[in-house]
N, C-alpha and C positions, 0 to 999 in steps of 0.2 A: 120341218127340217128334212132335208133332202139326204138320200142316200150318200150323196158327194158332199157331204158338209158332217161327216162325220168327227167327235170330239175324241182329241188325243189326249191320253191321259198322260201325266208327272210322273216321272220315276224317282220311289224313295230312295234316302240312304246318304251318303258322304261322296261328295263329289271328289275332286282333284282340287279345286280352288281350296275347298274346306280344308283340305291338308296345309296347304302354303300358308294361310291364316294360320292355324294352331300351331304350325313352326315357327312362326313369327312370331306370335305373342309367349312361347317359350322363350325362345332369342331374350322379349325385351323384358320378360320378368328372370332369368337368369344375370342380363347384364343389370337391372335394379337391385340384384339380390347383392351382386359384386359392390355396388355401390355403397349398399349399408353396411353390409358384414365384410368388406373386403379387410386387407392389411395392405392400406397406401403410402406407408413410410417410402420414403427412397432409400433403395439400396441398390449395394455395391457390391456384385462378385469378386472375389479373391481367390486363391491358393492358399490351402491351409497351411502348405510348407513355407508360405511367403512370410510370416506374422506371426511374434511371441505370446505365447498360450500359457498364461502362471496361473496354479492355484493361489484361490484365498486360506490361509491359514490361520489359525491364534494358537500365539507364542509370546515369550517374552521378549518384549522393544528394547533396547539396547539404545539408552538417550545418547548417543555420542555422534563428533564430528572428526571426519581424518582430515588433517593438516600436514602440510610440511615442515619439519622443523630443523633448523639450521645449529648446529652445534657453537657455540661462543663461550668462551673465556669466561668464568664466572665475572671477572670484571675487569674492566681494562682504563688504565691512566694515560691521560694524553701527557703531552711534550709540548711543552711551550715553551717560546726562546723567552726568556723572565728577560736577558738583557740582548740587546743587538749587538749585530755583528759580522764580521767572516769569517767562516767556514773555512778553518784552519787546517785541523785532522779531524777525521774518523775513526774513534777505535774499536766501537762495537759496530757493525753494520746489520740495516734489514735481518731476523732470522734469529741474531745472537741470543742466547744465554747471559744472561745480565745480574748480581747481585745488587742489588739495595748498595746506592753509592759508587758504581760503578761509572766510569764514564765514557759516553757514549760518543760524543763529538766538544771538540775544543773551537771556539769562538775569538777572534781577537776586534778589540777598542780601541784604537790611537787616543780617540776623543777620552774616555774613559781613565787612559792614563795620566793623563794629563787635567782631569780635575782631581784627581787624588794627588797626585804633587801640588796642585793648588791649595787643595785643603791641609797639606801636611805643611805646605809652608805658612799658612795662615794659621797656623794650631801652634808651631814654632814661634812662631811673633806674639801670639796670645801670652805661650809661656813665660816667653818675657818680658812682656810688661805686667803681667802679675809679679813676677820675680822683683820686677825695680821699682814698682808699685810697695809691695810691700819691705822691699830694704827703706823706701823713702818713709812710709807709715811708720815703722820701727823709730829711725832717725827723730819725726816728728813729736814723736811719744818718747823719746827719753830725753830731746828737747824741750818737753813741758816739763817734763818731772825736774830736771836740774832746776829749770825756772821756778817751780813751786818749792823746792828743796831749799834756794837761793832764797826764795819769796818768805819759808818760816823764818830760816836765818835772822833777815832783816826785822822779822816780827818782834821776834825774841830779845832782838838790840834795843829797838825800838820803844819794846814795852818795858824793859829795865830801864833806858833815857825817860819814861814817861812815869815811871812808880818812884825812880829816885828825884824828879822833877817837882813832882806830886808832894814829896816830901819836903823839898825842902822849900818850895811857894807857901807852906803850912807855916814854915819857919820864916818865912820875909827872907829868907837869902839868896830866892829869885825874883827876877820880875814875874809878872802875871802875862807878858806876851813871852816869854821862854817858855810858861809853862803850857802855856796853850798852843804852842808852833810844836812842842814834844809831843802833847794829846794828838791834836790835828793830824802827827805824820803816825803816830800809831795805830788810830784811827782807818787811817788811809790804806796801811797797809796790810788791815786785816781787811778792808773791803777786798783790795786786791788779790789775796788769798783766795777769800770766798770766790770769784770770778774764776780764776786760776783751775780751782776744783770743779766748777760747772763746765768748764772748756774741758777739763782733761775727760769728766764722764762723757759730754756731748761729744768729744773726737775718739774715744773707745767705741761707743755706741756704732757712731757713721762708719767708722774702718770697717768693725764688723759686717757690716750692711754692704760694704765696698768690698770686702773681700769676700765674702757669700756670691755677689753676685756675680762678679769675676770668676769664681769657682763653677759658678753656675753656668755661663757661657762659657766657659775651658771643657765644662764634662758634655757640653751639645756640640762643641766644636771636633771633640772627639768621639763621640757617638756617631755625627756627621761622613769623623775621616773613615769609622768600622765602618758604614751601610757603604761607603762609596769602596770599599773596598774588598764589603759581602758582596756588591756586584759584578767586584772582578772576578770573584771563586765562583760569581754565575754564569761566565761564561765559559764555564767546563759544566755543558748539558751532563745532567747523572739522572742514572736510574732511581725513580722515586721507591721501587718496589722490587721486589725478587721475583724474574720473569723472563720472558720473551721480548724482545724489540721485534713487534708486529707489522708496523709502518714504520717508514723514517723518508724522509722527504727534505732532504740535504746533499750537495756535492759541494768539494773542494772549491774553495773560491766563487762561493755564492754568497750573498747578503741577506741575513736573518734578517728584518723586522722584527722591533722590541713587541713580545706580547704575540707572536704570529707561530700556528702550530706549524711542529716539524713532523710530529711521530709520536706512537703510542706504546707502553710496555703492557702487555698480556700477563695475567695473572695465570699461569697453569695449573695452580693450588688444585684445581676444581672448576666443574665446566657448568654449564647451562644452557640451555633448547631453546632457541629464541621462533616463533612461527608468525604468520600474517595471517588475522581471521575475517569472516566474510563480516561487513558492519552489521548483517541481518543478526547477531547470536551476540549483538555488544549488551544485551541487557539481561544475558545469560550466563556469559564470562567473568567470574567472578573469583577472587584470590583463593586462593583454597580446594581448587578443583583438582581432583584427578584425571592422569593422563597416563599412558604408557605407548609403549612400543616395542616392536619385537626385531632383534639380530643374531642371526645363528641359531635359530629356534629357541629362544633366551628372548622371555618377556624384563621390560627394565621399566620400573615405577617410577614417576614424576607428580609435584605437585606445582601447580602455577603459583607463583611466588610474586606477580608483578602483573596488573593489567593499563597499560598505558592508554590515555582517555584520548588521545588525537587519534582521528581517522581520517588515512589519507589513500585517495585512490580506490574508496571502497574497501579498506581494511586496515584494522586496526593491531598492535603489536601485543605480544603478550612474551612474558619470562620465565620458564620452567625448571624446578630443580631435581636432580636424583635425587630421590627418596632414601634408596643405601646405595645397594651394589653399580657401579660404574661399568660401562662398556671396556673393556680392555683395547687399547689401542687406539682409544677417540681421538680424533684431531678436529681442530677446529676448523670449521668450511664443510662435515660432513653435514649429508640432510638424512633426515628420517620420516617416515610416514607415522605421524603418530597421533593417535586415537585421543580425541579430548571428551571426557564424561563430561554432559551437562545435568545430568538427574540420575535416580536409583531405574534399574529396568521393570519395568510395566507390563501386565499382562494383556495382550491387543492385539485385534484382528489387523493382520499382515498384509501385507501385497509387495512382492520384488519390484525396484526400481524400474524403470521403464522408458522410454521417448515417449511414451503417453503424454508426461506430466509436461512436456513442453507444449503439446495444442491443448491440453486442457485445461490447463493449472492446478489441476488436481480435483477441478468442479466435478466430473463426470468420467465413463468408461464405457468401452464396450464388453458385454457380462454375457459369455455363450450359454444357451440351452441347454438344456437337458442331455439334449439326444446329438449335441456339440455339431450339428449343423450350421448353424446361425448363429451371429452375437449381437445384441440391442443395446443402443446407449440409456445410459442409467447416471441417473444425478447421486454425486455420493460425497462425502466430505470428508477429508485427507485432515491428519494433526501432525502430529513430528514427523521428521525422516531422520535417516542415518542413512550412512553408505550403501546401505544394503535392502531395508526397507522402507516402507510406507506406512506409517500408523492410522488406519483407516476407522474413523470415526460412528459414519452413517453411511448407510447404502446397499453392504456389502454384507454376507456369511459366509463362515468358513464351510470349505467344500465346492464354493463353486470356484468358477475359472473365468477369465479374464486376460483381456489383451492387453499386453504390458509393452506393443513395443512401438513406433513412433505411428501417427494416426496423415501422416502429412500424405497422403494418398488418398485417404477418405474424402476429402472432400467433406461437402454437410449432410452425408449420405445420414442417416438416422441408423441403418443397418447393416450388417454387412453376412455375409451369403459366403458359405463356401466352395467351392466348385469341387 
């Protein structure tokens, strides 16, 4: 080896390349690191002043639902025209003060009157042929009697002509056809007798029977003329009850229809709370429930008295009574917001009402941290509500805090981030 062929030696140590490597395989074990231990939820930054922050609590649940309740007449009698007619006068109108018998509007019947003179004159004609019915009856029966009277008479004659006959044929100082033409007629005329006496009981009997039943259609002929002429005293509409005239649904010179309502009379005795419930709580409403409400800072006690099983519309009727004391000054048509118990109150982890429950249905929440930076959805399960709370079942402790107010911003974020 030649002087000019001399060997260059390696310099030890870490290059510059050696750097760029060892940043790079940091780089890609820091982004693997991300990838196992990261938190990949999707979330969503907010404004904490944006969104309702409620604690969790345990307290006592309060089962009840608030309702509106409509004040009503403890009970009210319709008006029906019993007979047809025109609307003649008005004496009581819409609003009145009515007693029991009072009359409210007059009705008139042309037709009406004139089957009552029908029936009167046909009740008159009845009268009288019973009348001459029985002058004739009378006549016929003291007609028989003379004739059986007449009829012993001849017996009498008869049977003396036949005993002294009898006598003296024993003696030859009659013929035997004398005596026997005397028998034969005496004979005779106790058959006729006997005959006589079976007619007279047989035409007692039938009269009977004939004046019974003449008697019988005389008291339906006049039964007939009262209802036809109970219905002319119905066409003076009257107050069934002591009350209010609430409707009334008649003008002057209008035609009732027999049978067709006009108006109702209101009972003011005593009132009752009539409300519309949601059909969700129909198998929880039941007679006997407490309710109240408050006027003037004045709680007033009610017990459901009446639960009606049609539901229409999504809701079903129910009828409440004051328990004692009455609001001073109720009218009917007022509403009330009134609180209906469906159970005894419960000791249970709480949550205030929220817009939550509409995207969630109560399945889940968002539940902030500790250090109330962040809040993470959490599966949890909701049991009763009332107006006010949330009877939270699983999910949830009291103490922590929870977004209560509508989620329709989040999207399917998993998270949400406060800024």
């Amino acid at each position: 080896m030649s002087g000019m062929d001399r060997q260059i030696e390696q310099k030890k140590g870490l290059k510059k390349k050696h750097f760029w490597m060892i940043g790079g395989g940091l780089v890609f074990l820091v982004f693997l690191m991300s990838l196992v231990f990261g938190n990949h939820e999707s979330t969503i930054r907010v404004e904490r002043d944006k969104v309702s922050v409620s604690p969790v609590t345990e307290g006592l649940f309060n089962d009840y639902i608030r309702v509106i309740g409509t004040v009503e007449p403890i009970r009210f009698i319709y008006l029906d025209a019993t007979e047809g007619g025109r609307v003649e006068e008005i004496i009581n109108d819409e609003g009145a003060m009515v007693k029991k018998g009072d009359i409210i509007l007059k009705l008139s019947n042309p037709d009406l009157k004139l089957n009552i003179l029908t029936a009167e004159a046909r009740l008159a004609e009845q009268i009288n042929f019973l009348r001459n019915t029985r002058i004739q009856m009378e006549q016929d029966k003291l007609s028989l009697q003379r004739n059986i009277l007449e009829m012993d008479y001849d017996i009498l004659k008869k049977k003396r002509k036949f005993t002294q006959n009898k006598r003296f044929y024993k003696k030859d100082m009659i013929s035997e056809d004398e005596y026997l033409a005397s028998k034969e007629d005496y004979d005779y005329a106790v058959k006729t007798s006997k005959i006589l006496d079976e007619r007279q009981k047989t035409d007692s009997a039938f009269r009977a029977v004939q004046v019974k039943q003449m008697e019988y259609n005389l008291d339906r002929m006049k039964t007939n003329l009262d209802l036809v002429k109970e219905r002319m005293d119905n066409l003076d509409v009257k107050a069934p009850i002591d009350g209010q005239i609430g409707l009334l649904d008649a003008e002057i010179g209008q035609s009732i229809p027999q049978g067709s309502r006009i108006g109702q009379v209101n009972d003011l005795s005593a009132f009752k709370v009539t409300a519309q419930v949601d059909e969700h709580y129909i198998d929880r409403v039941k007679k006997g429930l407490k309710a109240s409400f408050t006027r003037q800072d004045k709680a007033y006690d009610m017990t459901v008295k009446k639960v009606y099983p049609e539901v229409r519309n999504g809701t079903f009727k129910i009828d409440m009574v004051f328990d004692n004391e009455v609001p001073k000054n109720i009218r009917s048509g007022q509403t009330y917001h009134v609180e209906l118990q469906l159970g005894q109150a419960q000791k249970s982890v709480l949550i205030p009402r929220g817009g939550f429950f509409q995207s969630t249905g109560g399945q889940w929440i968002f539940v902030l941290t500790k250090d109330g930076s962040e809040a993470t959805r959490r599966n949890i399960r909701i049991g009763r509500q009332n107006p006010q709370y949330y009877e939270v079942l699983e999910g949830l402790e009291p103490g922590e805090q929870v977004i209560t107010s509508g989620y329709d911003t989040f999207g399917d974020n998993q998270r949400v981030v406060f800024k």
